[in-house]
VMD Tcl script that draws the C-alpha trace (Angstrom):
set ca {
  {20.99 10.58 -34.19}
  {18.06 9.88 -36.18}
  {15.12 11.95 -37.08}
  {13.02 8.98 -35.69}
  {15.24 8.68 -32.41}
  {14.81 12.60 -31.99}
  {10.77 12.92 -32.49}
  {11.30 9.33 -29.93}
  {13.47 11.54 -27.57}
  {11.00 14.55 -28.20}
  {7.84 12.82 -27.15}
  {9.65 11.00 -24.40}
  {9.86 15.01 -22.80}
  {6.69 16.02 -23.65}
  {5.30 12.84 -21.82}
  {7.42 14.16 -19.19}
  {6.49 17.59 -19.31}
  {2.67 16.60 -18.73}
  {3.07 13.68 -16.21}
  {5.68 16.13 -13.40}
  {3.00 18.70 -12.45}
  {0.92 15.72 -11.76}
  {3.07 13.68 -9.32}
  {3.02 15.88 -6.18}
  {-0.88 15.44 -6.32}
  {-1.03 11.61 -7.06}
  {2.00 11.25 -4.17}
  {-0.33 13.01 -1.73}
  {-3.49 11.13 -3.36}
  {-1.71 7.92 -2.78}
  {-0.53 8.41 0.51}
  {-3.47 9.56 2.02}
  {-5.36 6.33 1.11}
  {-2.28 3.72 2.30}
  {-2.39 5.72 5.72}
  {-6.10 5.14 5.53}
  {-5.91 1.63 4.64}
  {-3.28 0.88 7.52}
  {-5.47 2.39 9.72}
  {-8.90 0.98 8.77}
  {-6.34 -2.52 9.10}
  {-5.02 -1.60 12.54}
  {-9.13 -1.31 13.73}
  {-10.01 -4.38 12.17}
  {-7.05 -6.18 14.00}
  {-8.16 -4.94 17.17}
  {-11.84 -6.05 16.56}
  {-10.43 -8.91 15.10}
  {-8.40 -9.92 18.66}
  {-11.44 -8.73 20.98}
  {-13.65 -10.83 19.40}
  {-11.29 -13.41 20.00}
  {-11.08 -12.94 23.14}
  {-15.15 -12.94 23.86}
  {-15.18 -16.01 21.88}
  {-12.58 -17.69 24.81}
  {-9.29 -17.57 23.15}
  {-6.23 -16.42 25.32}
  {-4.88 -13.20 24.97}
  {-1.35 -14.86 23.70}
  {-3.47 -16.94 21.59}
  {-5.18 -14.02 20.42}
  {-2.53 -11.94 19.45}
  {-0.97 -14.12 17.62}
  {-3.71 -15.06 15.35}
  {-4.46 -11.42 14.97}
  {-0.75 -11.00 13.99}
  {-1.60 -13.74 11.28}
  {-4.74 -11.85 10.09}
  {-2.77 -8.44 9.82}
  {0.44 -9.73 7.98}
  {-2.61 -9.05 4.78}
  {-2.39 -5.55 5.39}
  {1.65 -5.28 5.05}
  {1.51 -4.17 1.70}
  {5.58 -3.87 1.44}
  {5.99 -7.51 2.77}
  {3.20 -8.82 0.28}
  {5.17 -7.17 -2.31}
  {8.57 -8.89 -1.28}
  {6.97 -12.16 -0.64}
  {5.86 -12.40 -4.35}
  {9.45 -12.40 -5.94}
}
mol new
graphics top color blue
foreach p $ca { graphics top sphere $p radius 0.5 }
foreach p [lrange $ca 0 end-1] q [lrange $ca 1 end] { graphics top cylinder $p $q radius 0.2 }
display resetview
């Protein structure tokens, strides 16, 4: 190995070393505000399909639009979809 390929590999674990006492913070961080931002999406559906409804849409009708107006929030599926 080379002594460029070993101060490479050396930084590489210091990186490491700094970044791993970090992640169980920035995994609860993270996952806090998705749960958040599925359930500030859930309310908004349901506001969403009420108001719907008040305008004179069906409930089928309804629902499915508000399905429509939620696939947004499916972060995962948005993901998939872009590939």
């Amino acid at each position: 190995m080379t002594k460029k390929a070993e101060e490479n590999g050396n930084a590489n674990s210091e990186l490491f070393g700094m970044i791993l006492p970090l992640l169980p913070n920035l995994l609860l961080k993270s996952g806090w505000a998705f749960l958040r931002f599925k359930m500030d999406a859930k309310r908004g559906g349901s506001i969403f399909q009420k108001e719907l409804m008040n305008q004179g849409l069906d409930k089928t009708t309804a629902a499915e639009l508000t399905e429509i107006y939620l696939e947004g929030s499916n972060l995962f599926q948005s993901l998939i979809n872009r590939h």
